[in-house]
ZASEMAR-191875 format. One record per residue: x, y, z of N, C-alpha, C in turn. Coordinates in nm, 4 decimals. Layout:
# residues N
REC|X|Y|Z|X|Y|Z|X|Y|Z
...
END
This chain:
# residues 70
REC|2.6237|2.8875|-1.7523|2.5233|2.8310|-1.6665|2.4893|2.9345|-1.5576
REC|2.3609|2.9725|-1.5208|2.3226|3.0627|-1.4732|2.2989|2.9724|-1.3198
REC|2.3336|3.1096|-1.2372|2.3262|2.9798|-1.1106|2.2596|3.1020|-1.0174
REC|2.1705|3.0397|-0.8976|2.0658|3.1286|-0.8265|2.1095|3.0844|-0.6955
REC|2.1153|3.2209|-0.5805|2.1135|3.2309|-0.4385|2.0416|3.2091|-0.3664
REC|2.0661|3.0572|-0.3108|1.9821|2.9844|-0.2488|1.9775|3.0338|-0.0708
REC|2.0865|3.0987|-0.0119|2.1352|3.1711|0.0794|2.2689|3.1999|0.0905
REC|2.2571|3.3267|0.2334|2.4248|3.3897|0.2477|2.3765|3.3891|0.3938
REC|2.4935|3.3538|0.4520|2.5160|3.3262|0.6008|2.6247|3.3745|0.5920
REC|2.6257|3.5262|0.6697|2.7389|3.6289|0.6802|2.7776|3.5798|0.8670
REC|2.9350|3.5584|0.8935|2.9605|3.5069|0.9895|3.0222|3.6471|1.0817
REC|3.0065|3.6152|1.1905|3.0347|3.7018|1.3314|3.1910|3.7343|1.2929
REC|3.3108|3.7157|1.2254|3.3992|3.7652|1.2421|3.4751|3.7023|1.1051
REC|3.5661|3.8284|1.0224|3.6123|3.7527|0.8942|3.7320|3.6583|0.9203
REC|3.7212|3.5837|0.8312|3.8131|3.4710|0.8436|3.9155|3.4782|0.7139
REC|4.0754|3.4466|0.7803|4.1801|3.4449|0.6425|4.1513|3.3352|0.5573
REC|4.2005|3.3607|0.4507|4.1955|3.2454|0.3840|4.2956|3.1232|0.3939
REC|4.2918|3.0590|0.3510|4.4010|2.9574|0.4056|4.3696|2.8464|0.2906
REC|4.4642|2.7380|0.2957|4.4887|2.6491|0.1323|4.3513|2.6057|0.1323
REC|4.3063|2.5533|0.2386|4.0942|2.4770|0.1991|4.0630|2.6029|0.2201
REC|4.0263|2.6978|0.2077|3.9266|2.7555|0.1881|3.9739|2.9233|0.1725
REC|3.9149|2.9658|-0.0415|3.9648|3.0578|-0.0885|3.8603|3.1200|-0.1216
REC|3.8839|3.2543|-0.1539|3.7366|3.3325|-0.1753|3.7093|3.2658|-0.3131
REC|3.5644|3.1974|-0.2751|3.5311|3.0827|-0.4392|3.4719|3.2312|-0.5266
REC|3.4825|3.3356|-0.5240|3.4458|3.4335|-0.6265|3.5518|3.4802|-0.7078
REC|3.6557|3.5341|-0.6638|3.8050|3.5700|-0.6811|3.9055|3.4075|-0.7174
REC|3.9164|3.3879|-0.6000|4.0284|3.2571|-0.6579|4.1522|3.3486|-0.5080
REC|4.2171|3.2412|-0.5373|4.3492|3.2797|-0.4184|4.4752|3.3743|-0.4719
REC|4.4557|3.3220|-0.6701|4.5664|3.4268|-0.7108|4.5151|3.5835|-0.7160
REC|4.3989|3.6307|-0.7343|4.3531|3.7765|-0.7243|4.2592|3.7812|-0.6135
REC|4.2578|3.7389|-0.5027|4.1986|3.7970|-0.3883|4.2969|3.7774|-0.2477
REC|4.3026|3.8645|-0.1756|4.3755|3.8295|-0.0575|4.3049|3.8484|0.0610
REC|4.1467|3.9591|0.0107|4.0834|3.9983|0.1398|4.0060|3.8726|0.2073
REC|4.0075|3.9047|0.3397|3.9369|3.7622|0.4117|3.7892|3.7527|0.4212
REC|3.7741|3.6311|0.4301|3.6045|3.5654|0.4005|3.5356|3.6629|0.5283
REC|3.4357|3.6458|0.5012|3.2968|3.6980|0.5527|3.1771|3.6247|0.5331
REC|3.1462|3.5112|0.4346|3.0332|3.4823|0.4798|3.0141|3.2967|0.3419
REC|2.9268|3.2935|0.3650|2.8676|3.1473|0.2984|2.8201|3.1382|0.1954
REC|2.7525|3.1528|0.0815|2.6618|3.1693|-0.0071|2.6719|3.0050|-0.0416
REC|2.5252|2.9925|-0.0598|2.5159|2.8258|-0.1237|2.4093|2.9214|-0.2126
REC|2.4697|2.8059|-0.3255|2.3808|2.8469|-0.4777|2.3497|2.7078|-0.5308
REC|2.2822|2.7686|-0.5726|2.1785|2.6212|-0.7186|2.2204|2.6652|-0.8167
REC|2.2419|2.5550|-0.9281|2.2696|2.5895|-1.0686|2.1784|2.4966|-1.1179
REC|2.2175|2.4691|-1.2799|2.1433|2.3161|-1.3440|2.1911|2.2045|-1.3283
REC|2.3425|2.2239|-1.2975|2.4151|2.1035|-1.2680|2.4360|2.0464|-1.1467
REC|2.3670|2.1533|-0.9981|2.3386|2.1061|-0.8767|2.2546|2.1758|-0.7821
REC|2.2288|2.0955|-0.7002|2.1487|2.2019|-0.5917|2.1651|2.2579|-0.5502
REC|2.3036|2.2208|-0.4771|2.3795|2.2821|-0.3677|2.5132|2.2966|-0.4181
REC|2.5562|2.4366|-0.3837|2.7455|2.4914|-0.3989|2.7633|2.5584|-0.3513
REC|2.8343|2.5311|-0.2273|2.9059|2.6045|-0.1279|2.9981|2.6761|-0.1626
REC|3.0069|2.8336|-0.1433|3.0995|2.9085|-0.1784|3.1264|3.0243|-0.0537
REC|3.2670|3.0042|-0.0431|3.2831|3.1269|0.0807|3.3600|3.2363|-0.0080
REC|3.3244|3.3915|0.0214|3.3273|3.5255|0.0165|3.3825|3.5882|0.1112
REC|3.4608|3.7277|0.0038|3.4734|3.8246|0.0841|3.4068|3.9251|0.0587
REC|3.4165|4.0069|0.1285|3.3072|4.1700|0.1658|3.2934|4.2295|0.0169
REC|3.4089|4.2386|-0.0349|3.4045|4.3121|-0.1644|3.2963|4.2297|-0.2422
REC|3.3308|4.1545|-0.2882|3.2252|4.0543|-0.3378|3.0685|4.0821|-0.2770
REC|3.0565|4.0787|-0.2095|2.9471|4.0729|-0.1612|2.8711|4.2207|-0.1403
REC|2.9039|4.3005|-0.1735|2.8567|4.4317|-0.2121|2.8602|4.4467|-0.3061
REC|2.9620|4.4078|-0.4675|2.9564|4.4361|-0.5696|2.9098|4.3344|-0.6416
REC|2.8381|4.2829|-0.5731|2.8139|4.1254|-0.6686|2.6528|4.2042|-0.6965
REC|2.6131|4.1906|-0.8444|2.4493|4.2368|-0.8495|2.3756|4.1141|-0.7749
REC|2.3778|3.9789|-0.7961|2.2686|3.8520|-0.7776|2.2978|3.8962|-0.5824
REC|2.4055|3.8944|-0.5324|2.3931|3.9404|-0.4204|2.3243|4.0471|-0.3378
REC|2.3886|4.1765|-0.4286|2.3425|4.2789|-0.3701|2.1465|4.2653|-0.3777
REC|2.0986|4.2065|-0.4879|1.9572|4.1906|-0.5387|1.8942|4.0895|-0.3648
REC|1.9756|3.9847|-0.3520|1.9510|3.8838|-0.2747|1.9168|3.9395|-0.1425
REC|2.0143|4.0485|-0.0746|2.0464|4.1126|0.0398|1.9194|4.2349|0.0635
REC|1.8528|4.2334|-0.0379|1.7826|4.3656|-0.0687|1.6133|4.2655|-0.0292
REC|1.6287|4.1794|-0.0575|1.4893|4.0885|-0.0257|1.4398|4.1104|0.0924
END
């Protein structure tokens, strides 16, 4: 399911991760670096999906890097 960047709200200072809230790109078992920012996406199965990121992600992600470039 192909899912589209509805926005990224990159926040004033990174945040650790902690049990609610894991980098939703990575997962908690292969990421340890801390969040940086918001991305809500649309898919077919919803409008809205909140996902918090870290930096890496968010430079190597193409739908991102494409998004950031707008």
């Amino acid at each position: 399911m192909k899912s589209e960047i509805v926005s990224i709200e990159q926040w004033d200072r990174p945040q650790p991760q902690r049990d609610g809230t894991l980098c939703s790109a990575h997962g908690r078992t292969s990421c340890s670096r801390d969040l940086v920012a918001e991305v809500i996406l649309r898919d077919e199965g919803s409008p809205r999906v909140r996902w918090t990121v870290c930096d890496h992600w968010l430079k190597t992600n193409p739908d991102a890097i494409a998004y950031d470039a707008q």
